[in-house]
N, C-alpha and C positions, 0 to 999 in steps of 0.2 A: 504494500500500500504506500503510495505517494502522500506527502503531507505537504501542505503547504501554511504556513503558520503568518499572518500577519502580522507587523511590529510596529507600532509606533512610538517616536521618540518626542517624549515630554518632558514640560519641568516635573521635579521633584515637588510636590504638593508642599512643599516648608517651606520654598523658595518664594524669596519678595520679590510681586511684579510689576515692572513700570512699562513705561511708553515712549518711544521716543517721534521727533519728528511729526509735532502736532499731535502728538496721540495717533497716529495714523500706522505704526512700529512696534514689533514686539522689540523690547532690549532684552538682549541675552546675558546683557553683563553681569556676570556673579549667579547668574542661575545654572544650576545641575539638572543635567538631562538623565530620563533615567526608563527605561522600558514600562510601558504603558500600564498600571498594575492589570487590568483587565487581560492583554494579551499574555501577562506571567501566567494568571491561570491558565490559557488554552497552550500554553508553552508546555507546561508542566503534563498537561494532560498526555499531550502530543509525545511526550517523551514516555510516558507511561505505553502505549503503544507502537515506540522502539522497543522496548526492554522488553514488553510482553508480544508483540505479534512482528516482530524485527522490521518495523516502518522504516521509511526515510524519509528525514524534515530538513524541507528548506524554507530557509526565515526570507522573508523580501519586508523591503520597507520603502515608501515613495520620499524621496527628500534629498538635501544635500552633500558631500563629504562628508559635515556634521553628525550625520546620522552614523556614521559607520561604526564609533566607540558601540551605540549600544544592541548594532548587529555583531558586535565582534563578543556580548557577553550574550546575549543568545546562543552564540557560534560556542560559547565557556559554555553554558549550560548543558549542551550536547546537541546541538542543530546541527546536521552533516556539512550542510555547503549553505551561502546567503546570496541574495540579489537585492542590488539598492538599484532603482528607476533613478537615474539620476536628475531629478524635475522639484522644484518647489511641491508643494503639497497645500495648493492654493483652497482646494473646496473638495468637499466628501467626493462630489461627482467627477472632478478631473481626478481623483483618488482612484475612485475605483472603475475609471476608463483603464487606466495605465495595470493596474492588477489583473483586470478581465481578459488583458492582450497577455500579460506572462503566462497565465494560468493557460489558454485556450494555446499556446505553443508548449506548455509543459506536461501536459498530461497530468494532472494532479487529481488523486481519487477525493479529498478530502482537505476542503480549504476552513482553517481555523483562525480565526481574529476575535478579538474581542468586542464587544457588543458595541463599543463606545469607547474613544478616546475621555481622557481625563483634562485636557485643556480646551479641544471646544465643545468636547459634549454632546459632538451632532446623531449621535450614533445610524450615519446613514450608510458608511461606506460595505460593510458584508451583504446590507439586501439590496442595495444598488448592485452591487460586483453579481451577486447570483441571478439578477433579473437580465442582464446584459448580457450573460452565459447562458439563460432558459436553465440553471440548476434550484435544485431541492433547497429549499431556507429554512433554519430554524434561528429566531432569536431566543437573545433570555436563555440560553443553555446553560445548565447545573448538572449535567449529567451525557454520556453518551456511549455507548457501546460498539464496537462494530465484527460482521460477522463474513466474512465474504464480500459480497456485492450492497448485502445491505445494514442496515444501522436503525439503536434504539436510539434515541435522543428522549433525554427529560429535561423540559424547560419549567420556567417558573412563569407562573400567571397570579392575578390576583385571588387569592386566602387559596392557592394550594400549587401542585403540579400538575403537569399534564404530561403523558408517554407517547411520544409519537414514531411509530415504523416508517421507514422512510429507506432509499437506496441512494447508493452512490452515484454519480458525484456530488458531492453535497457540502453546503457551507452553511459553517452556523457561527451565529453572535455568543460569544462567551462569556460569561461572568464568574464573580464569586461562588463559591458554590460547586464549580465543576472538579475542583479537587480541596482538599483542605487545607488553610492556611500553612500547619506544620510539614505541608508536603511539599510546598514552595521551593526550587532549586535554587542555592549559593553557588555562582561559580568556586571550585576549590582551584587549587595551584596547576596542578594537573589538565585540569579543563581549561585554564588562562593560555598555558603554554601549548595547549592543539591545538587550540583557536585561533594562533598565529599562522598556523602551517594549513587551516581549512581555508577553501576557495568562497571569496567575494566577490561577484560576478556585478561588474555594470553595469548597465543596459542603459540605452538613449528612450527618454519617453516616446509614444507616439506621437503624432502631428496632432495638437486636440488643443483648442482654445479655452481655458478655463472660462464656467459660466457667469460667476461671480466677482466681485473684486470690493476687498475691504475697507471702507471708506474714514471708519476713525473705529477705537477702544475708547471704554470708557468704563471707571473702577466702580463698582458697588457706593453706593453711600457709606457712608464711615457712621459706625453705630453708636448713637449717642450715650453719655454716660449715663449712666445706672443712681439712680437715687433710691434710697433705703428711709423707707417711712414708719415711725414705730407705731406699735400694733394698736395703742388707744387712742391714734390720732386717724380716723376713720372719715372723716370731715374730709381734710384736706389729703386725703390718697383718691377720693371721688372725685375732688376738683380738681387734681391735678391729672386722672383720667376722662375725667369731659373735657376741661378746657386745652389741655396741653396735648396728652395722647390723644386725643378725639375719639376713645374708641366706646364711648357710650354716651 
């Protein structure tokens, strides 16, 4: 079985972020990039199916030079060979045009991303990629099995799960849930040092005009301070939720 594992490279969720250039700029300065936690699970999963049914996974990621530290700890984790689309990674949709093309010359039984990046959140890029290819989708995976040609998937829906039979080729959105925290891979010493000697594969995007274009950022509201009202002053905690919070 062919694997195909999607990666994307984020900040580190503790990293403080600014804007540069009118707000119109991600600034990188001082931020850590760090493999997407969503696609650890479906990493981790994926290698669970080298060890047990002798798969082979290759990691791709859409993006620049930059990208390549955290295809290279992927590559630590145990991903046989990688490919980085050498292209900005402007909008989900120009995303998952450039994945559709590798996948459809690679022959890949079984394409794994995670449900959703962790910096924009859009979670569009796995059901765009399998609608573009005519393959099998599941989002929201927390589980999956595979048997041959075909595959259990257990995704999560609202107050329970759901088991869906389904066949190859098939790609699904992964989350939390599809293996357990403490299963999570550390690259060790040993896995640093093959990972120099596994093959990074570049490829030129295709000819594909992104649909969108980011016109400015802009931060959250900064969350007002916290006032503490003691407990027999009941008066003045009403007036200060009607008149100030407005929320009665």
């Amino acid at each position: 079985m062919k694997i195909l594992v999607c990666i994307s490279h984020v900040p580190d969720t503790t990293s403080k972020i600014n804007f540069t250039e009118n707000n119109t700029k991600f600034d990188i300065n001082g931020v850590q990039f760090v493999i997407n936690p969503h696609d650890e699970f479906v990493l981790t999963r994926a290698m669970w199916f080298k060890e047990k049914q002798g798969a082979s996974i290759t990691v791709i990621n859409v993006g620049n030079v930059s990208t390549e530290p955290t295809l290279r700890k992927a590559l630590a984790i145990g991903a046989d060979d990688a490919i980085r689309v050498n292209a900005e990674a402007t909008d989900g949709f120009y995303v998952a045009k450039q994945l559709a093309e590798v996948i459809k010359n690679g022959g890949y039984d079984l394409i794994m991303a995670g449900k959703e990046s962790m910096d924009y959140n859009g979670g569009m890029v796995p059901g765009m990629t399998a609608s573009i290819l005519d393959f099998n989708f599941v989002n929201a995976c927390i589980g999956i099995e595979v048997e041959g040609n075909k595959a259990t998937v257990t995704r999560d829906i609202d107050g329970g799960k759901e088991i869906l039979n389904t066949e190859l080729p098939l790609v699904i959105g992964g989350q939390k849930g599809l293996v357990e925290d403490k299963d999570l891979r550390i690259p060790n010493m040993r896995g640093i040092m093959m990972a120099r000697k596994k093959p990074l594969n570049v490829v030129e995007p295709i000819d594909f005009d992104p649909t969108t274009v980011i016109t400015d950022f802009e931060k959250p509201t900064p969350k007002s301070n916290c006032k503490i009202i003691d407990a027999d002053k009941v008066e003045e905690l009403v007036d200060l939720l009607h008149n100030e919070a407005k929320v009665i």
